[in-house]
C-alpha positions in Angstrom: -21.0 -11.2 -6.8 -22.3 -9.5 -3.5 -20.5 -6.9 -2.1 -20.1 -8.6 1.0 -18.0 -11.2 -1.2 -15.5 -8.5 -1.6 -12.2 -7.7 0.3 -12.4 -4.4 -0.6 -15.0 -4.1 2.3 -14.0 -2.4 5.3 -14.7 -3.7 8.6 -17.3 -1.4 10.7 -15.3 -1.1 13.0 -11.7 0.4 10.8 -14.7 2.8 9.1 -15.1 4.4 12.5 -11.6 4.4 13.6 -11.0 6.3 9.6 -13.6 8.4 10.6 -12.2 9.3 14.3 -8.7 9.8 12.4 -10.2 12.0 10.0 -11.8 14.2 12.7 -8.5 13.9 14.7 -6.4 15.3 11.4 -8.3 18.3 11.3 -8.1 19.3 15.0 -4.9 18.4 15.1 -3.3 22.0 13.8 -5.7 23.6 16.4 -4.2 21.5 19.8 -0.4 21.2 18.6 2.7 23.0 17.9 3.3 24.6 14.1 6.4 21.9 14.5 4.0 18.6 14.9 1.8 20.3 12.4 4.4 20.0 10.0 5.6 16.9 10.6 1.6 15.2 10.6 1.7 17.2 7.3 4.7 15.0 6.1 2.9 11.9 6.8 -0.1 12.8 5.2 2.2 13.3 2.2 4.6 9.7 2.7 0.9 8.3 2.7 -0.3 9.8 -0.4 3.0 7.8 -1.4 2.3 4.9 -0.1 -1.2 4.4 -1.5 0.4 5.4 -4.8 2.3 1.7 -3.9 -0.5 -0.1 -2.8 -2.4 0.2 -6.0 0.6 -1.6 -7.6 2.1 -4.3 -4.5 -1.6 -4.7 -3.3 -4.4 -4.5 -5.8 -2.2 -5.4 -8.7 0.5 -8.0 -7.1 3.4 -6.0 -8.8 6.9 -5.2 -6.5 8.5 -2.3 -7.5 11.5 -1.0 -6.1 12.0 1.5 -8.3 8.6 3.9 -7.0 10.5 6.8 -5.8 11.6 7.8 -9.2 8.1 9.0 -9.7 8.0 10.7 -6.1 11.1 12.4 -6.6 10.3 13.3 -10.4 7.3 15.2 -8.7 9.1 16.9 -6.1 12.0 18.1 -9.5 8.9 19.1 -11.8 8.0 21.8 -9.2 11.5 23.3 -8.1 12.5 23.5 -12.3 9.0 25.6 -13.0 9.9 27.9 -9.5 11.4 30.6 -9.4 13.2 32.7 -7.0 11.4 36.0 -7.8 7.5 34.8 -7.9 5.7 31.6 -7.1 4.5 29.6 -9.5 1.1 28.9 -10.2 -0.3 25.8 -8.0 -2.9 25.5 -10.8 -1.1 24.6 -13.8 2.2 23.4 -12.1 0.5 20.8 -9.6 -0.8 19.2 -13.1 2.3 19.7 -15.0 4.0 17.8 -12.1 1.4 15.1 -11.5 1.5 14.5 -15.9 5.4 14.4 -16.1 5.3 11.6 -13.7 2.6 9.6 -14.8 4.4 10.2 -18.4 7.4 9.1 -17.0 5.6 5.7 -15.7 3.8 5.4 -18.5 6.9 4.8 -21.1 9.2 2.8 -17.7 5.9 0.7 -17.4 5.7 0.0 -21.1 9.0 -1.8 -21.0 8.8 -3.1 -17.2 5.2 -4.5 -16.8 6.3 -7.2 -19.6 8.5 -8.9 -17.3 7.2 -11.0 -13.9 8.6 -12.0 -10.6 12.1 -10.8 -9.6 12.6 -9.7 -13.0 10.0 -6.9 -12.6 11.4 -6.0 -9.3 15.0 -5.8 -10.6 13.9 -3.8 -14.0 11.9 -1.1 -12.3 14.9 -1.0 -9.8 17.2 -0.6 -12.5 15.0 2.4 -14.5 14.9 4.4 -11.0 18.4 4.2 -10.4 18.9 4.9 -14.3 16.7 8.3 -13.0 18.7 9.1 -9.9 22.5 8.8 -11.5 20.8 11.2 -14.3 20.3 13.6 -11.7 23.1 13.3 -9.2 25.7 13.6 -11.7 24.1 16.8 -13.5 24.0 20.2 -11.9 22.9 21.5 -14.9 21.5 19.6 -18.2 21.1 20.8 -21.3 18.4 19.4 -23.6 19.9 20.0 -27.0 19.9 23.8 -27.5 16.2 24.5 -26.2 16.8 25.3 -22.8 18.7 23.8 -19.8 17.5 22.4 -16.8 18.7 23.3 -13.3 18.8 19.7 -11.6 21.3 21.0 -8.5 22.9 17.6 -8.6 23.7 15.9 -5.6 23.2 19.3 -3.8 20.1 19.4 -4.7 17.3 22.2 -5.7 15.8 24.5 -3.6 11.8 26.0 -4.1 12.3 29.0 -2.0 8.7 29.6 -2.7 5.5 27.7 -2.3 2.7 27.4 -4.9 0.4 30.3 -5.5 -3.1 29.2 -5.1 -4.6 32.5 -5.8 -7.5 32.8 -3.4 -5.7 30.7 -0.4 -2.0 31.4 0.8 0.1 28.6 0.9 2.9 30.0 2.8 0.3 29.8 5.6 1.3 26.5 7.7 -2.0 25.6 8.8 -3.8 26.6 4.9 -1.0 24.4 3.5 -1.8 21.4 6.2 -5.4 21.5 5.3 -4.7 21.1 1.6 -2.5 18.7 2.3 -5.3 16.8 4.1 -7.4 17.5 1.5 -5.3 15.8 -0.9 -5.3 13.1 0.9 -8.7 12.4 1.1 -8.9 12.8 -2.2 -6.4 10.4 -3.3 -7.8 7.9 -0.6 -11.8 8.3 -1.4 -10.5 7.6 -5.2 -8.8 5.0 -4.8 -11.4 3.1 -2.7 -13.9 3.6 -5.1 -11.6 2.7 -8.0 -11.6 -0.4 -5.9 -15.1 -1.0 -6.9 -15.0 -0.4 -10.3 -15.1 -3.2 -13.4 -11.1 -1.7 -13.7 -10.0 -2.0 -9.8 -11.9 -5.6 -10.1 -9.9 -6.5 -13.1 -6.1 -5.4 -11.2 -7.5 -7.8 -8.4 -7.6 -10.8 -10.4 -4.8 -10.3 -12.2 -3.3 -10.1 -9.2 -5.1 -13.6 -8.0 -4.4 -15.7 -11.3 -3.4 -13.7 -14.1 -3.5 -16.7 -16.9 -6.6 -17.0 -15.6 -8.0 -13.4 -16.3 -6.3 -13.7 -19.8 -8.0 -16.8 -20.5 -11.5 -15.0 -20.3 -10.4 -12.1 -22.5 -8.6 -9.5 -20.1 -6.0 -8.2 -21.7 -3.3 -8.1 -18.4 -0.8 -5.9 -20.5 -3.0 -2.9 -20.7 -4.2 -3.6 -17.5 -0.8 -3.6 -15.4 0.1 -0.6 -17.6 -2.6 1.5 -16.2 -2.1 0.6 -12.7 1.3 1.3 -13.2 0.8 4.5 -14.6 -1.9 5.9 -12.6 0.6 5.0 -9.7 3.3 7.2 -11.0 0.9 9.8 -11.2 0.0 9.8 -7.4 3.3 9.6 -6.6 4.2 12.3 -8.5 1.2 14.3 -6.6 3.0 13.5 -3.2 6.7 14.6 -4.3 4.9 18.2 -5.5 3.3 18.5 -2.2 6.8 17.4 -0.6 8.7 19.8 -2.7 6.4 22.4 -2.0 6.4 21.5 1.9 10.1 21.3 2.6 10.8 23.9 0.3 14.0 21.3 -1.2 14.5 18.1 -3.6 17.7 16.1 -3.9 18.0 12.6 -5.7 17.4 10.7 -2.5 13.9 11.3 -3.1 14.5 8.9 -6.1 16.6 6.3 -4.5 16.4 2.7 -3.2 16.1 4.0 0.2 13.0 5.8 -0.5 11.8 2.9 -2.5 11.9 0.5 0.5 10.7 2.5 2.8 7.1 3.2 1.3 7.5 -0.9 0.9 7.8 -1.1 4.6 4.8 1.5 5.3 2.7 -1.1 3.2 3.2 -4.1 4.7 3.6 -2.5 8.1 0.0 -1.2 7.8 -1.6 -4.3 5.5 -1.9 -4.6 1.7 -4.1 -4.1 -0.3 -7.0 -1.3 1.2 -5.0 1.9 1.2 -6.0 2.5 4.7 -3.5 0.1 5.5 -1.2 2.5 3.5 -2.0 5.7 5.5 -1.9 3.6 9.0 1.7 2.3 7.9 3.0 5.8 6.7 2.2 7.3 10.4 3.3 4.5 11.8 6.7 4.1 9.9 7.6 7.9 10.5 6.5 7.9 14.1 8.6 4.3 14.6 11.5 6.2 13.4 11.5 9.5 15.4 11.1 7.1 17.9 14.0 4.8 17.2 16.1 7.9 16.1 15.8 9.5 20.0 16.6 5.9 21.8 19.7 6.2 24.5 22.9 6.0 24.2 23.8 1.9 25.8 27.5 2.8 26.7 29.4 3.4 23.5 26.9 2.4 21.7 24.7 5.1 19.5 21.7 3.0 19.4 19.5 5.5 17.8 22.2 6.0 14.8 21.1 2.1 13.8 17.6 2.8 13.8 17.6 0.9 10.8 18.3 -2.1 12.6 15.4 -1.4 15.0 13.0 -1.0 12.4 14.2 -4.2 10.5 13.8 -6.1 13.7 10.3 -4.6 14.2 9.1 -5.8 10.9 9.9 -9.2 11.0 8.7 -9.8 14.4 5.5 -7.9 12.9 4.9 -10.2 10.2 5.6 -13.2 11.6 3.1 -12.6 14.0 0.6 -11.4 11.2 1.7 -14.8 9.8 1.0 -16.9 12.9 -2.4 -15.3 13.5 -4.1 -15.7 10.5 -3.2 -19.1 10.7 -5.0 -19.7 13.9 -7.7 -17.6 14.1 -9.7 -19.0 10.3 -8.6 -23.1 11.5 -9.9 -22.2 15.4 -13.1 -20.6 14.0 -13.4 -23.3 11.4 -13.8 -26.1 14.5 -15.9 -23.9 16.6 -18.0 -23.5 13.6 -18.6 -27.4 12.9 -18.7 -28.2 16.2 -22.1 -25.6 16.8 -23.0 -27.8 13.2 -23.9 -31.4 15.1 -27.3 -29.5 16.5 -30.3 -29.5 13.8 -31.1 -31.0 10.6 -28.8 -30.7 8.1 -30.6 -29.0 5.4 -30.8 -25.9 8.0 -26.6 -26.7 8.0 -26.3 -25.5 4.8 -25.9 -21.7 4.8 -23.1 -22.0 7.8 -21.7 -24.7 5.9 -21.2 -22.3 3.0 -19.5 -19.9 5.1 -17.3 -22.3 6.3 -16.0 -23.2 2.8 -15.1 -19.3 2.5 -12.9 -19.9 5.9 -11.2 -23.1 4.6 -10.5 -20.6 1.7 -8.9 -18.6 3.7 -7.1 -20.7 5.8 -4.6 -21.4 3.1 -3.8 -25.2 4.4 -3.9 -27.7 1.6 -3.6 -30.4 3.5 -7.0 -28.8 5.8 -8.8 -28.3 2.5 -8.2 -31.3 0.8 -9.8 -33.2 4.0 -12.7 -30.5 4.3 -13.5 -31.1 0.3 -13.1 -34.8 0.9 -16.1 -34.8 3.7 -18.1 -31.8 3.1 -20.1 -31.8 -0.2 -23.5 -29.7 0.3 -24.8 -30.9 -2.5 -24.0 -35.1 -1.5 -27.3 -36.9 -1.5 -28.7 -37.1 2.2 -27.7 -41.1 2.4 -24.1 -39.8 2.4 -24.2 -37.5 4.6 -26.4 -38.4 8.0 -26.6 -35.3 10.3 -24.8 -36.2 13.5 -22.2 -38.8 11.9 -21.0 -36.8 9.2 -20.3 -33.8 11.7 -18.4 -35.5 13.7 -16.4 -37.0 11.0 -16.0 -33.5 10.1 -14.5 -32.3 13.1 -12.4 -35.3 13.3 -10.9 -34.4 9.5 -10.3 -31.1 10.3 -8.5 -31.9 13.9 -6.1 -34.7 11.9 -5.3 -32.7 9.2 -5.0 -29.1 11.3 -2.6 -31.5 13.8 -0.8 -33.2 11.2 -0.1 -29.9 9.3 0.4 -27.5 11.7 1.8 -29.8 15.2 3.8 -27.3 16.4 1.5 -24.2 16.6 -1.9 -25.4 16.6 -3.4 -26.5 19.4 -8.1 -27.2 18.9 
């Protein structure tokens, strides 16, 4: 397989925009306002998050609505090791945190990753809400007579202060924004390479056909058990560095709410390459500052339903996500045969191969069946005459592309 075969390759020209958002991160604390800086800082954290989600909804094809309890068990591991006297140390704490969660996933996912479809969304639902009644209804909870733990309940818990990194100061906005960023491109650069490894390769086909990658020995259990661990773990890693930032946890950090919106930063920003994930989480949090501030229409509070906005946003963005990737693989698909009818058709060959991968990704059955019908590389030569069998080509590919799609395609 050649690693232009892969979807995990990033388009030249997303690499430099990465690169020009990288460079635009680090200036960023030196051109704006210690209020700006902190709030870039929480999006670098809600996309930490959301990345966390992406290696489950869109390497590994698994919904979970129930991610925040791992976020929020971050954010609780730090404020019950603080203290109001001395800060706790960032070096054995920011571990402790980032294990509790992925321990935490790791027993959920045992019971949860055994189930498919709806059933997975509703179970992992059900264990995070399981999480955030434990905490909402305790203050304080006693675990047998070993000690107690100090969960605030709905009031919350407050880390008064921040980490203590020894030979860099937290407290410091701007030192606590660059190891924020840090983090982040941490958590990105391993992600992307985990990506390429025999593992990340494994989580995609399960997520393709997973009878499939059973059938040739995988075993999709231990598989979807990882993924879903490791997630909890990164999550876990961004509620610390939330805890830490806004010096407060409450159980909303564990709720549906918090769930669905690191859903929405996914698809808002694309599954499935964890750039997507960063791009969403700015975008989300930007989208709703912005819908938060909209006027006033009479009596109306319109920014009090920024919901509403946001909801309306999201389905107008996917179905025109929809819509175009439709077009665009059918329209290059007849552009493509129709530069086919000049030269001899053994030089056809290698474009007609790359037109197969198109028809792939065109996702028409009705388009494919007709393409597979009348394109056969391998056909002997009698069967397939240069000129005629192009334009018989084209002529499958406009009936079935018409037939299927009357109403919004137009060759």
């Amino acid at each position: 397989m050649t690693a232009k075969a892969n979807l995990e390759v990033l388009p030249r020209g997303l690499q430099i925009v990465l690169a020009l958002g990288l460079v635009a991160l680090a200036a960023f604390p030196f051109v704006g306002t210690d209020f700006y800086a902190q709030m870039v800082a929480r999006m670098m954290i809600l996309a930490i998050f959301a990345m966390s989600l992406d290696l489950l909804l869109g390497v590994t094809g698994l919904v979970s609505l129930g991610h925040a309890a791992f976020f929020g068990l971050g954010g609780y591991a730090l404020a019950l090791v603080s203290s109001d006297s001395a800060a706790v140390s960032l070096w054995w704490s920011l571990p402790m945190a980032v294990l509790a969660s992925a321990l935490a996933a790791l027993v959920i996912g045992f019971f949860v990753v055994r189930t498919h479809g709806i059933y997975f969304i509703m179970v992992t639902m059900a264990f995070a809400q399981m999480l955030f009644y434990l905490v909402f209804d305790n203050k304080d909870l006693a675990v047998g007579s070993l000690f107690t733990l100090r969960l605030g309940g709905s009031d919350g818990v407050y880390v008064n202060l921040k980490p203590d990194a020894g030979f860099f100061d937290l407290e410091n906005k701007r030192v606590f924004y660059y190891f924020t960023l840090a983090c982040l491109v941490a958590v990105y650069a391993f992600l992307r390479r985990l990506l390429w490894s025999p593992f990340g390769r494994a989580l995609a086909g399960i997520r393709v056909n997973e009878h499939r990658m059973r059938a040739m020995g995988y075993g999709s259990f231990n598989y979807k058990l990882a993924a879903f661990t490791l997630a909890g773990a990164l999550a876990g890693l961004a509620g610390y560095l939330w805890g830490a930032q806004t010096g407060f946890v409450n159980p909303e950090l564990m709720g549906f709410h918090m769930s669905a919106h690191a859903i929405m930063m996914v698809i808002l920003g694309g599954l499935g390459n964890f750039a997507g994930a960063i791009v969403g989480a700015f975008a989300f949090e930007y989208l709703l500052h912005v819908f938060k501030d909209l006027p006033a229409i009479g009596s109306f509070n319109t920014g009090k339903h920024w919901q509403l906005w946001m909801g309306l946003f999201i389905v107008l963005l996917v179905v025109f996500a929809v819509v175009s990737r439709t077009l665009r693989p059918l329209r290059a698909i007849v552009q493509g045969l129709e530069r086919l009818q000049q030269g001899d058709y053994g030089a056809r060959l290698p474009a007609l191969t790359e037109l197969f991968e198109l028809v792939k990704r065109a996702g028409d059955p009705t388009l494919r069946l007709a393409l597979e019908t009348k394109l056969n590389p391998n056909a002997p030569d009698d069967t397939a005459a240069p000129d005629p069998f192009a334009r018989a080509l084209i002529a499958a590919v406009r009936e079935a592309g018409l037939a299927s799609r009357t109403s919004i395609l137009s060759f």
